[in-house]
Steps between C-alpha positions, in 0.01 A plus 500: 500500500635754796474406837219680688639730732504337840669181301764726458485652825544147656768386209772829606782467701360718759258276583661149414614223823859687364367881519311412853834354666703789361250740642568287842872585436476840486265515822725285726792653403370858552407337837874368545584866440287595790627200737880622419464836684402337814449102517162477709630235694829674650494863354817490376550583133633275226699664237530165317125478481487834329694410223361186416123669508671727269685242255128314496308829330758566268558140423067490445505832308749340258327233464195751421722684242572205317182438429414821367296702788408826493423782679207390726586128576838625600362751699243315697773201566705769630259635685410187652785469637553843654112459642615180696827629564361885673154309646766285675740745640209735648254272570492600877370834403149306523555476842518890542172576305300174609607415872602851609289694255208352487506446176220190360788217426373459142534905443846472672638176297364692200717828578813357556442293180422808293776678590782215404324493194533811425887532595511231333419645184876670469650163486235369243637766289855408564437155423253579195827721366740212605305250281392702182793787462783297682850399268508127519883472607520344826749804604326785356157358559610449913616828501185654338272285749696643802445864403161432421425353826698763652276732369188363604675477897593833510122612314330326774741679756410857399216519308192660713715537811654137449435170676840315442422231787622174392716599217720245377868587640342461866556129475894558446584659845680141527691356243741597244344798298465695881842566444361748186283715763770758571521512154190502350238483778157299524421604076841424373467125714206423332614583131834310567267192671238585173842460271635201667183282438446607188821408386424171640178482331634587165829332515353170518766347227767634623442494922869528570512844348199602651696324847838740403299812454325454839825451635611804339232747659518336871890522489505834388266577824736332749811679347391879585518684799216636723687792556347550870691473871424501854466830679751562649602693837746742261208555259294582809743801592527635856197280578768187529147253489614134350194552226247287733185579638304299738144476379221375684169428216185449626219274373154548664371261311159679540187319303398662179160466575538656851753754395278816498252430732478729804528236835639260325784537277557829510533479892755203441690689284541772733568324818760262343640745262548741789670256751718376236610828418534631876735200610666489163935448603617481106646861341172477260157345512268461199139434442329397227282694252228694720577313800293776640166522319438827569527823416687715738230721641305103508758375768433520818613811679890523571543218309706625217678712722615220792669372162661753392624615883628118546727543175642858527742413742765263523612275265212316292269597274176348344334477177124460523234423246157724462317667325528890444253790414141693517283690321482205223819470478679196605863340440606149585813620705797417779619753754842489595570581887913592603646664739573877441248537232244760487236396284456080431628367163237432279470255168199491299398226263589546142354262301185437607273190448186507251187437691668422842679898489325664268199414271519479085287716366192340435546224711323652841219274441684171537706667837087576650444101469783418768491590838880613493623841617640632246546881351731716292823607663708714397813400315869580703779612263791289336858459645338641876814550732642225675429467865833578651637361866822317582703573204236272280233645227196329540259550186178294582240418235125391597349147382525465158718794430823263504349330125629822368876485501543780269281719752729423791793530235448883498613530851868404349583759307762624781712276623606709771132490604371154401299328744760244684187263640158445295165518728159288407217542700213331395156357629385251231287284750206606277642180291508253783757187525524489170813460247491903467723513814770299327463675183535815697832418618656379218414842331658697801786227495557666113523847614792376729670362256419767239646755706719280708338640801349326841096503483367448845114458490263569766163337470139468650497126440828440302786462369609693748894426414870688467630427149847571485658648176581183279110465548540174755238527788686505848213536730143402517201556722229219405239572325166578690644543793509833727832553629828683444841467236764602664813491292775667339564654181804662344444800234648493189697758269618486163253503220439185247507563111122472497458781753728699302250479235147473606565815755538735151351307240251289681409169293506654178857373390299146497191649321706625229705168470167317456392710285823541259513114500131479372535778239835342350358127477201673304685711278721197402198302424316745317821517332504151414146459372 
């Protein structure tokens, strides 16, 4: 006599003691992926964490492909674990909708649940693949999980504008495998770390092959080049400068919820902004993103103008934060002040963010239910010329911009003109003291060492820091605190293997890597029966 159907439901692995724990598995150690990006307790990242989170799903989606899964139990494992693992990593953006936003907390939690799930859904796939199409050698089945789960980071990192935060190889600015990011930046990390623990996972007879093979990779890291020196006085020409630059970075530390409110923050910004940049002795000053809240033609009168009359003579200069436009149209923009120029620099935002920058179509409804300030701007072009003074190229990026390494990549395609010194200016206390400062900087300490370039960050509430080119923080303002970096910082020339690439080709060398290792493993099988 058959079981009636909820017998059956209750009698499946899914939902035996052994399916719930496994379930459990996958959750925690999407959460482990999460915690290795930026431990909550310190902020500093654990590479080793990484790859065991790693090693633990494909170790669990063996164990499912032993028993004969298919397409949908794989799947929703998978995507279990990619839920906890995303939910974890940008869990603070429930601070930005419900404390700043105004945003009912159950609406908010909801929101920032809905959309890891739905990124989430790339690595479902990859695991779903991984279990049901995957060759069942340890080597050619870690390989195959690697490129899958490349795919599904570098999916999430373009797809509908991209939203790459917390992607895997973040966790490896320390440790072995960061000697790969001149190499292979942030994407080729985390299909090397995605390779490594597999072939742990998989090797489980043998571990002292899958122990030689790590080896292998990691040594094979250490043993190139980065291919980028000092800048030096000769490379400088007739300016003779040693390739330093005294910086001073400023951190107003201005609350979010007071930030655009005329009399209160606004007037803060302003006053301490202003002073900061009047007494200013270092050869450049920086503010963060939109230090100044207003528009131009907003500020009070002369404003602007003392600014720009402070800075175009002698010898500093200043880069300051604000926003730019009228008429409806608005950029999220620095202007550059120097001596001897005519007109300020300008950089515009390139890649904007979705509902803080500019709103999805058909999403204007949920932007009405926050109290937030937020528009359309208008989008700045790619590879925007360096701001030039000393003998170093400055090329800053706004907020999230420095995620996309392949974006900044394009301003490498001349060496001759290269930016010597990276720029971040970023206001993200819309997240409070949460873990997305730390995850912040570990993704501008990967553009350093992408590019094997300083980063120096200026910051409403932090990190405000100087991150010199082997991607090591020198100097650090605390966190939510108003005051002033000053420091030193010493540009860069010489361009790493991965800038060779990216600036021409962009990521696509890795997409079509990925890709060709997919296709191959399924031919062969198909091949095979």
């Amino acid at each position: 006599m058959p079981l009636p159907a909820a017998a059956t439901l209750r009698t499946s692995p899914a939902f035996s003691a052994m399916g719930l724990l496994r379930l459990l598995g996958f959750a925690f150690a999407g959460l482990a992926q999460a915690a290795a990006i930026a431990w909550p307790a310190n902020g500093r990242p654990l590479w080793w964490l990484q790859l065991v989170s790693l090693a633990v799903l494909v170790g669990l989606l063996d164990w499912l492909r032993a028993e004969g899964a298919g397409w949908r139990r794989a799947g929703l494992h998978g995507w279990l674990f990619s839920t906890a693992w995303l939910t974890g990593s940008f869990w603070w953006l429930f601070i930005s909708m419900h404390t700043y936003g105004g945003l009912a907390a159950p609406l908010a939690a909801i929101a920032v649940l809905l959309l890891a799930a739905a990124l989430g859904l790339y690595y479902a796939a990859a695991c779903a693949w991984f279990v049901v199409r995957g060759p069942r050698g340890p080597v050619a089945g870690a390989l195959v999980f690697a490129a899958l789960w490349t795919l599904a980071e570098l999916v999430r990192g373009s797809w509908f504008t991209g939203f790459p935060w917390g992607a895997g190889g973040y966790a490896h600015v320390e440790g072995p495998l960061a000697a790969w990011a001149p190499w292979i930046g942030v994407y080729g990390i985390g299909a090397v770390a995605a390779l490594v623990a597999a072939l742990v996972a998989l090797t489980r007879p043998a571990p002292s092959i899958a122990l030689a093979q790590v080896l292998v990779l990691v040594a094979a890291a250490f043993a190139a080049p980065h291919l980028a020196a000092p800048l030096s006085g000769d490379a400088q020409g007739a300016r003779g400068s040693s390739g330093k630059l005294q910086l001073a970075l400023l951190q107003g530390n201005i609350p979010q919820d007071e930030k655009f409110i005329p009399g209160g923050g606004i007037d803060l910004a302003l006053r301490w902004y202003g002073e900061q940049l009047r007494d200013a002795k270092a050869s450049l000053v920086v503010t963060p993103e939109t230090a100044l809240p207003l528009l131009p033609q907003q500020l009070p009168a002369g404003y602007l103008e003392a600014i720009q009359a402070r800075y175009s003579q002698g010898t500093q200069a200043a880069i300051v934060g604000l926003p730019l436009g009228g008429q409806g149209t608005y950029s999220n923009a620095v202007l550059g002040f120097q001596p001897g120029a005519a007109q300020p620099y300008r950089y515009s935002k390139h890649h904007l963010v979705p509902f803080g920058e500019f709103i999805p179509p058909g999403f204007r409804w949920f932007i009405r239910m926050m109290n937030i300030p937020l528009g359309d701007f208008a989008r700045g072009g790619l590879a925007q010329a360096p701001f030039a003074w000393q003998g170093q190229r400055i090329a800053p990026n706004i907020c999230y911009e420095d995620l996309f390494g392949d974006e900044i990549g394009a301003n490498f395609k001349d060496e001759a003109t290269a930016p010597t010194i990276l720029l971040n200016v970023s206001n993200i206390a819309w997240f409070g003291n949460s873990v997305a400062i730390d995850q912040h900087l570990a993704i501008s300490r990967m553009r350093s060492l992408e590019f094997a370039r300083p980063m120096v960050r200026a910051t409403n509430t932090g990190a405000t820091v100087v991150i010199d080119a082997e991607g090591r923080v020198t100097h650090q303002l605390p966190r939510l605190t108003r005051g002033v970096l000053e420091a030193t910082v010493e540009g860069r020339t010489g361009l790493t293997p991965f800038a060779r690439w990216v600036a021409p080709f962009g990521l696509w060398p890795i997409w079509i890597a990925a890709i060709a290792i997919v296709a191959i493993a399924f031919v062969l099988r198909r091949r095979q029966g």
